[in-house]
N, CA, C and O atoms as a GROMACS GRO file, in nm:
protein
  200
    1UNK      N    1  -5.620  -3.555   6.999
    1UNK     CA    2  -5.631  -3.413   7.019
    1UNK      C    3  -5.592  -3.375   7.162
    1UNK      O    4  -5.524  -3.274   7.180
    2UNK      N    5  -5.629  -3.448   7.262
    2UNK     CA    6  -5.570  -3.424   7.365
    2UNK      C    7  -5.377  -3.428   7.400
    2UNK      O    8  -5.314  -3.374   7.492
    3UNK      N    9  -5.342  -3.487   7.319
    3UNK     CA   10  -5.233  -3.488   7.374
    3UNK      C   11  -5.146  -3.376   7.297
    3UNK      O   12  -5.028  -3.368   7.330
    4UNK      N   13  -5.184  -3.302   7.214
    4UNK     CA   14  -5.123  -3.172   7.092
    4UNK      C   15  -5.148  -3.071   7.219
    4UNK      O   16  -5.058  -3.004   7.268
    5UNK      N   17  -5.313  -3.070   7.275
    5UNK     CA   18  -5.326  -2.964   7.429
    5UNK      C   19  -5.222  -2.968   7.525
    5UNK      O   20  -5.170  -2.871   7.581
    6UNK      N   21  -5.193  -3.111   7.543
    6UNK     CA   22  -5.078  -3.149   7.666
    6UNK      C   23  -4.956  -3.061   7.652
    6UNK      O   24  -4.898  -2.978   7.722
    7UNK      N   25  -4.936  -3.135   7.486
    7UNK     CA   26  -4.817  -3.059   7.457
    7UNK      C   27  -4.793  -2.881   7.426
    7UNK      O   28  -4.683  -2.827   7.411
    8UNK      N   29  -4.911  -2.820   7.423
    8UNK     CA   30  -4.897  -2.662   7.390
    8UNK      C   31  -4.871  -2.652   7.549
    8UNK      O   32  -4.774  -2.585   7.585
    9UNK      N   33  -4.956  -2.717   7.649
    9UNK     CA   34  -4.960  -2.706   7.753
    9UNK      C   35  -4.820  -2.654   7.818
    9UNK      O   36  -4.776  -2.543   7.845
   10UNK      N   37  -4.757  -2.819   7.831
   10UNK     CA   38  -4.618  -2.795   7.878
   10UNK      C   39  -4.530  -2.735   7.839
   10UNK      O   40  -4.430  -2.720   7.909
   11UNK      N   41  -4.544  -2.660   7.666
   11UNK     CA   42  -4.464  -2.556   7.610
   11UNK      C   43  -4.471  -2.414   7.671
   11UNK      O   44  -4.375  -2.338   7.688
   12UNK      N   45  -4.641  -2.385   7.713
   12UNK     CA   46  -4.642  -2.316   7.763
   12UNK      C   47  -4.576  -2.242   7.889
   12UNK      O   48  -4.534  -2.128   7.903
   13UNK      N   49  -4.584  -2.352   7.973
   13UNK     CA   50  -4.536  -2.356   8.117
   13UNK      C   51  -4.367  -2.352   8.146
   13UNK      O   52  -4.305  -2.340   8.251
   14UNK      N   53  -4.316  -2.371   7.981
   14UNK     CA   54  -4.121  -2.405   8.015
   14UNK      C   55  -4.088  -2.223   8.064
   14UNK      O   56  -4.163  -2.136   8.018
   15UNK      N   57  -4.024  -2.202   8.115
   15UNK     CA   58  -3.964  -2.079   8.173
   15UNK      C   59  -3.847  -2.055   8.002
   15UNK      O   60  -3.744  -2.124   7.996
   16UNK      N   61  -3.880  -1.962   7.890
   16UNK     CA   62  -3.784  -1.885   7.837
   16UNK      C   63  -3.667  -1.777   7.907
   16UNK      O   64  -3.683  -1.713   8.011
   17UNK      N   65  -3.610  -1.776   7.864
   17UNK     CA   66  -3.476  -1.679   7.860
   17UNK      C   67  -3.460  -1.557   7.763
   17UNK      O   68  -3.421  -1.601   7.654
   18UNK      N   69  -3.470  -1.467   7.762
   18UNK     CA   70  -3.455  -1.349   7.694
   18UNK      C   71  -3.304  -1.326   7.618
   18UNK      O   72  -3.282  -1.292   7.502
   19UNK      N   73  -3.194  -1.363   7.744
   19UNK     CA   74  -3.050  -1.348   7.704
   19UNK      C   75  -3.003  -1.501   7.738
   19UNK      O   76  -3.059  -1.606   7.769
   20UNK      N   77  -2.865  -1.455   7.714
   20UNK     CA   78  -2.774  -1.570   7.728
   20UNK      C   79  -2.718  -1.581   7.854
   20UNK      O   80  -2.734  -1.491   7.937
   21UNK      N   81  -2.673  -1.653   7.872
   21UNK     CA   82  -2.608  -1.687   8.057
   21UNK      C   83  -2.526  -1.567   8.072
   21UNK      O   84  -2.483  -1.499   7.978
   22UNK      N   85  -2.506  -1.545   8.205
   22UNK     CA   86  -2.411  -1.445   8.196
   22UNK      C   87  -2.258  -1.459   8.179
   22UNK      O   88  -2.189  -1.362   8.149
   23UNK      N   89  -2.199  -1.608   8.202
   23UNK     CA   90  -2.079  -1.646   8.164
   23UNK      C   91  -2.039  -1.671   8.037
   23UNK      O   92  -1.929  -1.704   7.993
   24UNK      N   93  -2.182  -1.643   7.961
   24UNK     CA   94  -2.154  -1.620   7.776
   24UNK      C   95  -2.090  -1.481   7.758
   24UNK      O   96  -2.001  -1.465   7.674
   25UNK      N   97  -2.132  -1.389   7.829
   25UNK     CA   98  -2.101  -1.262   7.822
   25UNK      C   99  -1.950  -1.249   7.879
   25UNK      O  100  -1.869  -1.189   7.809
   26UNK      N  101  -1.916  -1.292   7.982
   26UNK     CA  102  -1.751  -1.265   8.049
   26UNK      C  103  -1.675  -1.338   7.906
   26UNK      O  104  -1.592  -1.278   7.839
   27UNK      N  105  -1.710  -1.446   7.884
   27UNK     CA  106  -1.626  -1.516   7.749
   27UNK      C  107  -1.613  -1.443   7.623
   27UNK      O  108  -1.524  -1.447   7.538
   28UNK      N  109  -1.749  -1.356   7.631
   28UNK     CA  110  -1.739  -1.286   7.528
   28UNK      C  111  -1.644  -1.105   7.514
   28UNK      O  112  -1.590  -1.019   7.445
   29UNK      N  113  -1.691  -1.156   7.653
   29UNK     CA  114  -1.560  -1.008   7.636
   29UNK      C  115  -1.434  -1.040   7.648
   29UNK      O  116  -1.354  -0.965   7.591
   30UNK      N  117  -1.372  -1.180   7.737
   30UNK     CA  118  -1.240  -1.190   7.690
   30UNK      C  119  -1.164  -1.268   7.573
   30UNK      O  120  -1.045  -1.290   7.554
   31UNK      N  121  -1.259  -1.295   7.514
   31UNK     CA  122  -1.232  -1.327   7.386
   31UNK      C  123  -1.225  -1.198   7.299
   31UNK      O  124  -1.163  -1.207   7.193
   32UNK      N  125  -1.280  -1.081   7.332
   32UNK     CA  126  -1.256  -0.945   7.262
   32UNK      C  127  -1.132  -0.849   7.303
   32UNK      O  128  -1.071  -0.754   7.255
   33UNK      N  129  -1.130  -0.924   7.415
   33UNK     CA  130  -0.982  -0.837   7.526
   33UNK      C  131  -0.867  -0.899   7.451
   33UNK      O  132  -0.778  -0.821   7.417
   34UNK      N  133  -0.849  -1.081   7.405
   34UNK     CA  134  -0.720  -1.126   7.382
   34UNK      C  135  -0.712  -1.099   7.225
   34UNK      O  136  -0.608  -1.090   7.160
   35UNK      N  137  -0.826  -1.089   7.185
   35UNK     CA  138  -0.817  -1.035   7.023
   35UNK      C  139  -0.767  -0.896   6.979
   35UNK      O  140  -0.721  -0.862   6.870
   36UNK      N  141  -0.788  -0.818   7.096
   36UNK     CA  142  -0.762  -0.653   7.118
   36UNK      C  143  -0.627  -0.627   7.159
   36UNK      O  144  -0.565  -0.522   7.148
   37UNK      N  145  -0.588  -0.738   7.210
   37UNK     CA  146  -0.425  -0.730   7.287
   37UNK      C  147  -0.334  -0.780   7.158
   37UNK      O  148  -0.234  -0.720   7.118
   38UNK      N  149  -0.385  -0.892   7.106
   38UNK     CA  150  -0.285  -0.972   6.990
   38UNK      C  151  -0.325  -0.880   6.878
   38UNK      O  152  -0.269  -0.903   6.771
   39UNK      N  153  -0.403  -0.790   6.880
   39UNK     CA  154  -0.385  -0.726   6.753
   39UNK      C  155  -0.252  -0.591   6.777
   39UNK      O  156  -0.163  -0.542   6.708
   40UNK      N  157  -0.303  -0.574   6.912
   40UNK     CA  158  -0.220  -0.438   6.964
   40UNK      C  159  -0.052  -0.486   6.949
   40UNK      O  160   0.038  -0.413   6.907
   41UNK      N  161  -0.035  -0.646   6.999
   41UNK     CA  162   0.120  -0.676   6.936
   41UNK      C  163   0.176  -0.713   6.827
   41UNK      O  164   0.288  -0.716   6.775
   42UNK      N  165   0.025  -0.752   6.799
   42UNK     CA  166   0.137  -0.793   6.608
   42UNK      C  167   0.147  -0.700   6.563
   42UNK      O  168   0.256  -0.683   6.509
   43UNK      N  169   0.063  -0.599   6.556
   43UNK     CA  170   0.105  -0.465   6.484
   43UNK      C  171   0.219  -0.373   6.558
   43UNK      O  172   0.286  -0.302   6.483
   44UNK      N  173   0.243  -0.369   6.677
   44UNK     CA  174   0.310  -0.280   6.714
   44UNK      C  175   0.468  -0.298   6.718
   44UNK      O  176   0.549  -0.224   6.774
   45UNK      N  177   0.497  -0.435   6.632
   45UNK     CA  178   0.628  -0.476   6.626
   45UNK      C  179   0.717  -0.397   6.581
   45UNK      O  180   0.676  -0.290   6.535
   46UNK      N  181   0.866  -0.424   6.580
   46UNK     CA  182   0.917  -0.360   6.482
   46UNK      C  183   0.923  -0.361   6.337
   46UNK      O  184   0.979  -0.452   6.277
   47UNK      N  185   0.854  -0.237   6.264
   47UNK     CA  186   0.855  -0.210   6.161
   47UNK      C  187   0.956  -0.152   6.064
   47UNK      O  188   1.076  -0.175   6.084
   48UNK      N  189   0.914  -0.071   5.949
   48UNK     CA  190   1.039  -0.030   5.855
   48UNK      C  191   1.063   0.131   5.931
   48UNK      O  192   1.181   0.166   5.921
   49UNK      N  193   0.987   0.220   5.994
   49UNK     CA  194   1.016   0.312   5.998
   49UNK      C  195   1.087   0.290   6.139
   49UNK      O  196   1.186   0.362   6.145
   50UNK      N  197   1.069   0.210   6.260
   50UNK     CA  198   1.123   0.268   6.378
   50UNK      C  199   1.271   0.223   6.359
   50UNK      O  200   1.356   0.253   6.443
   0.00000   0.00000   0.00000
């Protein structure tokens, strides 16, 4: 029984995180920037009307 205490113990004491790193976030936006750009050129090719 003592050592289940130890262990709530030291669970207690770990420092959580609310969010994600903040270099999850820059990745995540340029991974939305090159997805936003390659959509903007495949579509904007030449088509049937121009």
């Amino acid at each position: 029984m003592a050592a289940t205490r130890h262990d709530q113990q030291t669970m207690h004491d770990r420092h959580i995180s609310r969010g994600l790193h903040r270099w999850v976030y820059f990745a995540m936006i340029g991974l939305a920037a090159c997805y936003a750009l390659s959509a903007w050129i495949g579509l904007a090719g030449s088509g049937l009307d121009d």
